[in-house]
Structures are given as structure tokens and as C-alpha cells.
C-alpha positions in Angstrom: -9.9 -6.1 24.7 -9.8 -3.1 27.0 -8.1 0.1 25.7 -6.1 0.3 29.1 -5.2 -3.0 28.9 -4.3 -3.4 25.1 -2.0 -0.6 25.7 0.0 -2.1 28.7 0.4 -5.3 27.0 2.0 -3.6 23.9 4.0 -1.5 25.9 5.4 -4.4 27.6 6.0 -6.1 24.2 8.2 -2.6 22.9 10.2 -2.6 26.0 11.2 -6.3 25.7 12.2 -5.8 22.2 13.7 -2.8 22.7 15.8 -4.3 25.3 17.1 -6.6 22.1 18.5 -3.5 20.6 20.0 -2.1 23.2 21.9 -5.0 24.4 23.1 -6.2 20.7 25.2 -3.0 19.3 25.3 -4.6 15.6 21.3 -4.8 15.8 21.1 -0.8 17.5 23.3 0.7 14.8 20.2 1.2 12.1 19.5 4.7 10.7 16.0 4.3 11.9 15.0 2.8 15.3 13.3 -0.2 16.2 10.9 1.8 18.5 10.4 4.8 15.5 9.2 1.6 12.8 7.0 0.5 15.7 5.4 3.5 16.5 4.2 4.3 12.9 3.1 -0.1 12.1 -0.5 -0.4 11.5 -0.4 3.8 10.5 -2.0 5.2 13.7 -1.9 3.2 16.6 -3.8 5.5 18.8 -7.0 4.5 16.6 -6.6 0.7 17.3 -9.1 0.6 20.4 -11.8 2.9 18.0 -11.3 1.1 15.0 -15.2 -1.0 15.1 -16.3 2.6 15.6 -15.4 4.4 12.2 -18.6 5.1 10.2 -16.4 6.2 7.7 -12.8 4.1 7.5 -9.6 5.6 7.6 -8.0 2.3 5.6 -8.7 0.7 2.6 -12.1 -0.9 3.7 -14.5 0.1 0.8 -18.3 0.0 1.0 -18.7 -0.3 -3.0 -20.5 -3.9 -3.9 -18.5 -6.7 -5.1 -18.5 -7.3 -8.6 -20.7 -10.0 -9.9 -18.8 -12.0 -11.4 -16.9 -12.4 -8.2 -20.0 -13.8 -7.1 -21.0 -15.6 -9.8 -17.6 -17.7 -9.8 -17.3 -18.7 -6.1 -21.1 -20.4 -7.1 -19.4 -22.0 -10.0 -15.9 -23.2 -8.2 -18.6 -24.7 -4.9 -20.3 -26.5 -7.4 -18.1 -27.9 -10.3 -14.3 -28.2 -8.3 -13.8 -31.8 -7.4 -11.7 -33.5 -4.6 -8.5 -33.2 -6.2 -8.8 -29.2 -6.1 -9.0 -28.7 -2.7 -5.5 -30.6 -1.8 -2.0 -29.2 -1.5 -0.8 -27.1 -4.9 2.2 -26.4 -6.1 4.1 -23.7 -3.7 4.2 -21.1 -6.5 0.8 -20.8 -7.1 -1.7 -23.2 -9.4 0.1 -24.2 -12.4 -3.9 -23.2 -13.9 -4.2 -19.9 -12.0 -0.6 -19.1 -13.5 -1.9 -19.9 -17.1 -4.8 -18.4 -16.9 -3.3 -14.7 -15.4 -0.6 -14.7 -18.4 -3.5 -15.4 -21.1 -6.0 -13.2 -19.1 -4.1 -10.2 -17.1 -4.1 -6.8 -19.3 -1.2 -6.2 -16.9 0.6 -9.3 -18.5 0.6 -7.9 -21.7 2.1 -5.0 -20.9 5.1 -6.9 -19.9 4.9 -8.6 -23.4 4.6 -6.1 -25.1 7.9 -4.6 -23.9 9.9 -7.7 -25.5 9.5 -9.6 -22.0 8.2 -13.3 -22.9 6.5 -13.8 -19.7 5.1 -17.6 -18.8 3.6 -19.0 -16.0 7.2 -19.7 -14.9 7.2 -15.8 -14.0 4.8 -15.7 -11.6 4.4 -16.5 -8.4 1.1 -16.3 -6.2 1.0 -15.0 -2.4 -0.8 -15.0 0.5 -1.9 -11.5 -0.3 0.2 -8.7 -1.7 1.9 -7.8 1.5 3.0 -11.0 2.3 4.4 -11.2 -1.0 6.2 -8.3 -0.4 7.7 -9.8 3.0 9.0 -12.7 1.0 11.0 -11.3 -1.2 12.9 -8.8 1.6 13.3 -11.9 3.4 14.7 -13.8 0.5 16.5 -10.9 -0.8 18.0 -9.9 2.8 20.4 -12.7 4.6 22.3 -10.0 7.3 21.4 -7.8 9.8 23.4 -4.8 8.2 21.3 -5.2 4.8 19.2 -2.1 3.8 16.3 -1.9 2.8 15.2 1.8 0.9 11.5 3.5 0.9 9.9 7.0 0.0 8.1 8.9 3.1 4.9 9.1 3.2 5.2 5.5 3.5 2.7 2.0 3.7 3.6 0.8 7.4 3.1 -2.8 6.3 6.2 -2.9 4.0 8.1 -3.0 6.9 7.5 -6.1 8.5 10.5 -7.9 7.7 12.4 -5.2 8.4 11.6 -5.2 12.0 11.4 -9.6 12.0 14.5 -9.8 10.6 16.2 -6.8 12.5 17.4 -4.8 8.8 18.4 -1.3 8.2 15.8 1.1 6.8 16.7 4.2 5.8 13.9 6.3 4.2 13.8 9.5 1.2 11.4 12.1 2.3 8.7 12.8 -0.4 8.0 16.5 0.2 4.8 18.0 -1.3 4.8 21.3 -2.9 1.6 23.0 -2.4 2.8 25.1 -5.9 3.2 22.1 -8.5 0.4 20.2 -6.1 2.7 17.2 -6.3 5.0 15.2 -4.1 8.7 15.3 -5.7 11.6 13.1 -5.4 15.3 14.0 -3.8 16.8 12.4 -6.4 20.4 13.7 -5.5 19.4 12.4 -1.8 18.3 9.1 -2.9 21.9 8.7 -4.3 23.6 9.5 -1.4 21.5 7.1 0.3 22.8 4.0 -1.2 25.5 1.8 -0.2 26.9 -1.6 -1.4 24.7 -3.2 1.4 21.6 -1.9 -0.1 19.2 -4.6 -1.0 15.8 -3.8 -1.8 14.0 -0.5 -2.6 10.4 -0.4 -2.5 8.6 1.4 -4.6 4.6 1.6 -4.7 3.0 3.0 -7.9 0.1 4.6 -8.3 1.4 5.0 -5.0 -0.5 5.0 -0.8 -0.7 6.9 0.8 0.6 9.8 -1.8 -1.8 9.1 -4.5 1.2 9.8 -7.0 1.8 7.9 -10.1 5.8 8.0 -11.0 6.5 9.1 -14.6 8.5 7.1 -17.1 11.5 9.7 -16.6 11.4 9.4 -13.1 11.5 5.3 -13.5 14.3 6.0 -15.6 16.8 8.5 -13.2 15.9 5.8 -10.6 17.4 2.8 -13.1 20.2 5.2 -13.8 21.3 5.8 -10.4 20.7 2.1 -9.2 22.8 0.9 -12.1 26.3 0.9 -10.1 24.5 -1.2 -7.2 24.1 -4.8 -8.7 22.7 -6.4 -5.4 20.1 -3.7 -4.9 16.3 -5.4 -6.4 13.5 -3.4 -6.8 10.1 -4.8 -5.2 7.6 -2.8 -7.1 4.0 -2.9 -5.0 1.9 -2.3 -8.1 -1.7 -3.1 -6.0 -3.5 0.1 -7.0 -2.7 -0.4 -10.8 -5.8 0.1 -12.2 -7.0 2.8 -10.3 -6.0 6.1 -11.7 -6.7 9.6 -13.5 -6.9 9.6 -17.6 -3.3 11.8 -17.8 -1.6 9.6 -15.2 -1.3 5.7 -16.6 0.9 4.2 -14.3 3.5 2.0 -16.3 5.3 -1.1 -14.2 9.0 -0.1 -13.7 10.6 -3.5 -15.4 8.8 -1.7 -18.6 10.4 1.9 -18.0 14.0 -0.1 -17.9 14.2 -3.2 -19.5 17.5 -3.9 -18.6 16.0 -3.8 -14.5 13.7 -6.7 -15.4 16.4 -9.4 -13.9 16.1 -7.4 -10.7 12.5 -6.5 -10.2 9.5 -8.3 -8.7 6.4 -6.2 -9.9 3.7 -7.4 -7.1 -0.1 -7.1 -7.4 -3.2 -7.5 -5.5 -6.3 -9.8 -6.7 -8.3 -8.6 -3.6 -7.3 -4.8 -4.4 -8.4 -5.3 -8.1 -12.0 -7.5 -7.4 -12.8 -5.4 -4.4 -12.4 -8.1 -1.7 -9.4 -7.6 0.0 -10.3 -10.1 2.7 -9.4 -12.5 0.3 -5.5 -13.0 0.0 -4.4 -13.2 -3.7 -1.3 -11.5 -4.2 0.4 -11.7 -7.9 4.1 -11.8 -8.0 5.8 -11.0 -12.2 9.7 -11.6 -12.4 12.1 -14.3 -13.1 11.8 -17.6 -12.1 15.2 -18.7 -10.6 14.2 -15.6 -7.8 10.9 -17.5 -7.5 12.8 -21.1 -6.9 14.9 -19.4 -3.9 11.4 -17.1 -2.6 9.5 -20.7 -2.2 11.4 -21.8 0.6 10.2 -18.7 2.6 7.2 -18.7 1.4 6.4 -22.4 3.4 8.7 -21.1 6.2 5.9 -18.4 7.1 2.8 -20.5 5.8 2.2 -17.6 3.3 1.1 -20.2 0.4 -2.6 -18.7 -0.6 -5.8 -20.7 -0.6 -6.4 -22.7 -3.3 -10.2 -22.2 -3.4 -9.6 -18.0 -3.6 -7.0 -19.2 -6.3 -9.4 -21.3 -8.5 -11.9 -18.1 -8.4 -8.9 -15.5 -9.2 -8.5 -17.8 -12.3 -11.9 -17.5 -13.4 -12.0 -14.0 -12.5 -9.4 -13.2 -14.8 -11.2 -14.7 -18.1 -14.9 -12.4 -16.4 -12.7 -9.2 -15.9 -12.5 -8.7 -19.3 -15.9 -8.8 -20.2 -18.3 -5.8 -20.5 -19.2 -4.6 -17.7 -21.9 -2.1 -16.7 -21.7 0.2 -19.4 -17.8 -0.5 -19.9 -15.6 -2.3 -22.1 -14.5 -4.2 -18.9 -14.4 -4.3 -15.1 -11.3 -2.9 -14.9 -12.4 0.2 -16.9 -15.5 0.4 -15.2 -14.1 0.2 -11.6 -11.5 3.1 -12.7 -13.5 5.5 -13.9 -15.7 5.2 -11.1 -13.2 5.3 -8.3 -11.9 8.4 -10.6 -15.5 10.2 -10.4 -15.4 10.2 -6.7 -12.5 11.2 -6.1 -13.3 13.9 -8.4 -16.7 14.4 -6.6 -14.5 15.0 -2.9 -12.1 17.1 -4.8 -14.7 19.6 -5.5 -16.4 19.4 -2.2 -13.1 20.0 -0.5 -12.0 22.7 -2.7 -15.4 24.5 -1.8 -15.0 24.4 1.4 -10.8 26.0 0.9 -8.4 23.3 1.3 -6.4 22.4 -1.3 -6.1 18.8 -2.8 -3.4 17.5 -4.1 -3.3 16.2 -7.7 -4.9 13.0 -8.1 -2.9 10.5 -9.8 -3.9 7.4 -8.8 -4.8 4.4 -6.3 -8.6 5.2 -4.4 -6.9 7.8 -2.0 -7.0 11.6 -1.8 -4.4 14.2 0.1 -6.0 17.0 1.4 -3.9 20.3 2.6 -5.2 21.3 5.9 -2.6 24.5 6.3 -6.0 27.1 5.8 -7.2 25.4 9.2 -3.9 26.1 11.3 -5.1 27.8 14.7 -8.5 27.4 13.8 -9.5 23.6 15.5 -10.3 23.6 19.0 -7.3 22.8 21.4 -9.4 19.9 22.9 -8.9 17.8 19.9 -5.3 17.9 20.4 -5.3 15.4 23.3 -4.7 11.8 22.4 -8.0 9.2 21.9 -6.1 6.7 24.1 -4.5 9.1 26.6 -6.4 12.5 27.2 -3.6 13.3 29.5 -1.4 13.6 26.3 -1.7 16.6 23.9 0.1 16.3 20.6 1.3 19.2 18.5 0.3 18.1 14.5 -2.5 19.5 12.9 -3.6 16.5 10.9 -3.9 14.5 14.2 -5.9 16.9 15.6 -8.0 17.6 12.5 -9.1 13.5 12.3 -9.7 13.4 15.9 -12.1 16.1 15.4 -13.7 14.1 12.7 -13.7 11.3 14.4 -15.4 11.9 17.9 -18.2 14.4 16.5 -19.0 12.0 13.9 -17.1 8.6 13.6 -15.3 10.2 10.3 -11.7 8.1 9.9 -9.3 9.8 8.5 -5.3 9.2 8.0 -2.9 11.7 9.4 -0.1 12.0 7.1 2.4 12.6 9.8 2.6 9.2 11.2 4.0 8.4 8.0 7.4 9.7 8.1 9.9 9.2 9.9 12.3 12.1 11.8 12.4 15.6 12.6 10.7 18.8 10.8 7.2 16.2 9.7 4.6 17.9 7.6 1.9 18.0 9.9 -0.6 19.4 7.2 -1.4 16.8 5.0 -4.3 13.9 5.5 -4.9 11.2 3.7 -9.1 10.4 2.5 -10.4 6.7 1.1 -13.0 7.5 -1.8 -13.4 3.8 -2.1 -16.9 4.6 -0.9 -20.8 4.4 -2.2 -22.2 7.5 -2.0 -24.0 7.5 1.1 -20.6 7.1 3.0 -18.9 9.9 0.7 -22.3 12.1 1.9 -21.5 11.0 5.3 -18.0 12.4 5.0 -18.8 15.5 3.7 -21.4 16.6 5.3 -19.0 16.6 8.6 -16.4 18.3 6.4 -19.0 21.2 5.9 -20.5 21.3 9.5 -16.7 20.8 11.5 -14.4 23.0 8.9 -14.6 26.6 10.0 -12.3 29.0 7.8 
């Protein structure tokens, strides 16, 4: 579609909705607009009309190969599935699939081995991860006045049934201290935060676009504050599990607290874990009279997953496990090698005089850009979209620099808060990359960063 165009037509479609707001004063009285969620959906919406130009991906897109097993089973499912497989299944998920994650997932046992006795009954499959996620706020959320909570930086695509289904969001600024290297919670402002109304808080651990893992005693203040709000459920997006640094295990928060486990759906991704996120597998762990009421949503937004991709996820989960490479298993394998690049752009980076924040986990990096205030040419401060339009962050400038001398996509971290006073230093890198991508990247690191 045209740029000019695209952007007329979503214009349009703001002011229409906006009017909504405007003329409904229950709907208007959120603690963050309609038209400030909007602006920050799909992270940057300025790189919409450039997005089949990126060399180098800004989102989660990896160039790394499939595993082989992947491969192996969608051969095996083609050829050995009969008709029966490839009708309607149970709105939950494949009673098999089911079976075969609780015997199979390492993640499963973790849950087990924290006095949890966790059957197929506890899980529930998704059309992805995300959609998942949207199920349970709408299941969870019935009013127009129910809030839902989230940490800044923050994943854009949580908040889809915020805006469908017209709820409050109020958001906890993350800020990163370039001392510690870390991002660190306002517990005390988290707190205050949190009202009798307050339904769902979101966490994501290892966590995008902050690359932080939480630790056990910061799972635990959480529980301790969220104890005197019975109707508040944690939805704990858990996608980037198995990617993360040897000091920095991420541990699922119905492990941390126990007690939480009536009130927490811990959500993964089988396209996030098997490198093929086109495919939609999300895996949902918690108790199964929640799962009863979340099926009715699920059909309501057609979110029930393919039952093809689910047969594979079932026989990926017995292959996982296997040696792999020169590893006791795929997941082992896969860490330590997203780990090694990450590693690998950390040291470029650091070279080259920014600083990197610590990295925890998932396959992102955060770079501090402060060292290169005043010293990026003015000219990539205009807009991509509108070069009539000059915006003030760093970051945004910085990735459009990298992005029209050589197709480099970046994320800035700015258009992932929310507010006044936004860090305007801090951009987020993908190392899910083969090595001629990650040379690609930082080559135009070291020809475009002039300190």
C-alpha cells in the first residue's frame, strides 16, 4: 500500500475511535489514553511502510536455521496423521499434545517439582502466545473500569484487549541505572498503583524488550504486595524462557510463591522456543476451572490453534530433549548460542563506547546511546514517514541513521513508555541472527558511530 495512503487511512481509523472516548466519559476516564496505547501498538509505527526493507530486523524475525527436528517431524506428521487428525479438537488444546508437553516440557517439571501436580488438565493451547495472553485479560476483565498493570519498557502487543475491550492501563516505569547496568523496580510505586479494580498484571520474564530476568526476591515483594488484592491474577508471558545468561535462570513466578499458583497463568511460546514463530503454538500452565471459563473466549475470537502445528509441537517435545549438536539438548544448545552472540555484540559495542546493559535473558540486547548525544547529524531527526516532522529522542534518530545508510532495524526504547520525562537513550538490538547478519550490523555500527 502507499506510505501516504496507509497513513490517511489510519489516521482516519484513530479519529473515529477517538471520537468513542470523547463522547463516552466512563470510557475517557483511563489513566492512559486511547490515542497514547495507539501510538506505541506495533512498537514504531513510523517503520511500518519500511518494514520489507530491513536487512537487519528490528523485531523478533531471526535468520538462525530451524532445527531439524522441526523438520524432520512436519515429514513424519504429512506422512503418518490420518483423517481423523485433521478435524475439529478439543477447544483446550489436543488431549495428546497436552500429554505429551507434561511428560516432555523441562518447564513442566519445574512446576512439579515445586509440589504442583500438573496434568494435562492444566494446560491450555493458543493460537500463539499473544493470543493467549488476550484471552485471559478478556476472561479475566468483564468492565470497562477494570485495570490492567504493566512495567515500561513494555511489549505493545499485550495490550490488545486493553484497547478492544476499552480497560484501564496504568503502567510502572522501569528505569535503568547506567551504575548497577540494570533496570529496577518502584516497588513502593507499584503499591500505590493498585486498587480493588485491578485485575491482571503482566509480567514478561526473561523479559522484551529489557532483557531482565526478575529474581526470586523480587517474585516474592510482588506476591507480598499483591496479597491484599484477591481479584488481581498474574498473566506471566514466560516466551523467552530458555534464552538466558548462566547467572540469570529465570524461575516461573507460580514457583517463587506457591500460594499465587490459583491466580497465575504462566504462558509460553512453541514458535519462540523451535525458532518458527510463524507458526502459532502458545502454551498456557494454570488451573483448569480458569481454563473452563477462558474456552468460551477462545472460540469467540477463533484463537483455537492448528491442529497440524499442534501434532508437530507434540513430537517436538519428545525431539527437544535429545542431543543436539554438541549439547545435551536443543534447548541447551539454542541458549548458549543465542548467549554467545549476544556476548559477541556486547563486545563489539563496548569497543566502539556505548554501554550495554547486563544481559539476562530473552535474544535482545539494550544498548546506552548517551556517549552519542549531539554527535548524530540533525537530518536523521526528521521522521521516515513525514520529513516535515523532526522529533527530539536520540534513539529515534540513532535507528533512523542505521536504517537509511544501511537498512539496519533497530528498536527505539522510547516508544515504549508511556508519559512525560522518557528515556530517550536506550535501544533495543535482536541477536537472533547468523553471523553474516550480526557482521552486517556491526560493520554499520563501526562505520556510522562517531565518538
Amino acid at each position: 500500500m502507499d506510505l501516504k495512503i496507509f497513513n490517511q487511512e489510519s489516521k482516519a481509523i484513530i479519529k473515529n475511535i477517538d471520537h468513542y472516548f470523547s463522547s463516552n466519559p466512563k470510557a475517557s476516564q483511563r489513566e492512559i489514553s486511547y490515542e497514547a496505547i495507539m501510538s506505541k501498538m506495533a512498537f514504531w509505527p513510523e517503520y511500518y511502510g519500511f518494514f520489507m526493507s530491513f536487512k537487519f530486523t528490528p523485531f523478533g524475525s531471526t535468520s538462525l536455521d530451524v532445527p531439524e527436528f522441526h523438520k524432520r517431524n512436519i515429514n513424519k506428521v504429512t506422512a503418518e496423521s490420518s483423517v481423523a487428525d485433521y478435524q475439529y479438537n478439543q477447544m483446550n488444546g489436543r488431549s495428546d499434545t497436552r500429554e505429551s508437553i507434561v511428560k516432555n516440557f523441562p518447564e513442566i517439571k519445574r512446576f512439579q517439582d515445586a509440589g504442583h501436580q500438573i496434568t494435562s488438565d492444566h494446560l491450555f493451547l493458543s493460537n500463539g502466545a499473544v493470543a493467549g495472553i488476550s484471552s485471559c485479560i478478556a476472561t479475566l476483565c468483564k468492565d470497562t473500569d477494570d485495570e490492567v498493570i504493566i512495567f515500561e519498557p513494555m511489549y505493545p502487543f499485550h495490550l490488545s484487549q486493553v484497547v478492544q475491550r476499552k480497560l484501564v492501563l496504568k503502567s510502572l516505569r522501569m528505569n535503568f541505572n547506567p551504575k548497577s547496568n540494570e533496570f529496577e523496580i518502584d516497588f513502593e510505586g507499584f503499591r500505590k498503583a493498585l486498587t480493588p479494580k485491578s485485575k491482571v498484571l503482566i509480567l514478561c520474564n526473561p523479559n522484551n524488550p529489557m532483557t531482565k530476568v526478575y529474581t526470586a526476591e523480587e517474585y516474592k515483594k510482588i506476591s507480598e504486595i499483591i496479597k491484599d488484592f484477591p481479584d488481581l491474577w498474574v498473566i506471566e508471558d514466560s516466551a523467552y524462557f530458555l534464552y538466558y545468561d548462566d547467572k540469570h535462570q529465570p524461575i516461573p513466578y507460580a514457583v517463587v510463591n506457591p500460594q499465587d499458583f490459583n491466580r497465575t497463568v504462566t504462558v509460553y511460546s512453541g514458535g519462540k522456543m523451535y525458532n518458527v514463530t510463524g507458526l502459532r503454538n502458545g502454551i498456557l500452565v494454570g488451573q483448569p476451572e480458569f481454563f473452563g471459563k477462558l474456552t468460551l473466549n477462545s472460540i469467540l475470537e477463533s484463537q483455537i490453534p492448528n491442529v497440524f502445528e499442534q501434532i508437530v509441537i507434540k513430537e517436538n517435545m519428545v525431539a527437544a530433549n535429545e542431543p543436539y549438536r554438541n549439547e545435551k539438548s536443543f534447548y541447551e544448545e539454542t541458549r548458549k548460542d543465542i548467549v554467545k552472540r549476544g556476548q559477541r555484540v556486547t563486545e563489539e559495542l563496548t569497543k566502539l563506547g556505548l554501554k550495554v546493559a547486563t544481559v539476562e535473558g530473552s535474544y535482545y540486547l539494550v544498548a546506552y546511546l548517551e556517549s552519542l548525544r549531539g554527535k548524530i547529524d540533525q537530518k536523521y531527526y526528521k521522521k521516515l514517514d513525514d520529513k516535515e516532522q523532526e522529533t527530539p529522542e536520540l534513539d529515534k534518530a540513532f535507528c533512523r541513521m542505521l536504517f537509511l545508510e544501511r537498512e539496519v532495524g533497530l528498536m527505539p526504547m522510547s516508544q515504549l513508555y508511556f508519559g512525560e520525562n522518557i528515556p530517550d537513550n536506550l535501544v533495543r538490538i535482536a541477536v537472533n541472527r547468523n553471523d553474516a547478519d550480526l557482521d552486517l550490523f556491526l560493520n554499520a555500527c563501526k562505520d556510522l558511530i562517531k565518538l
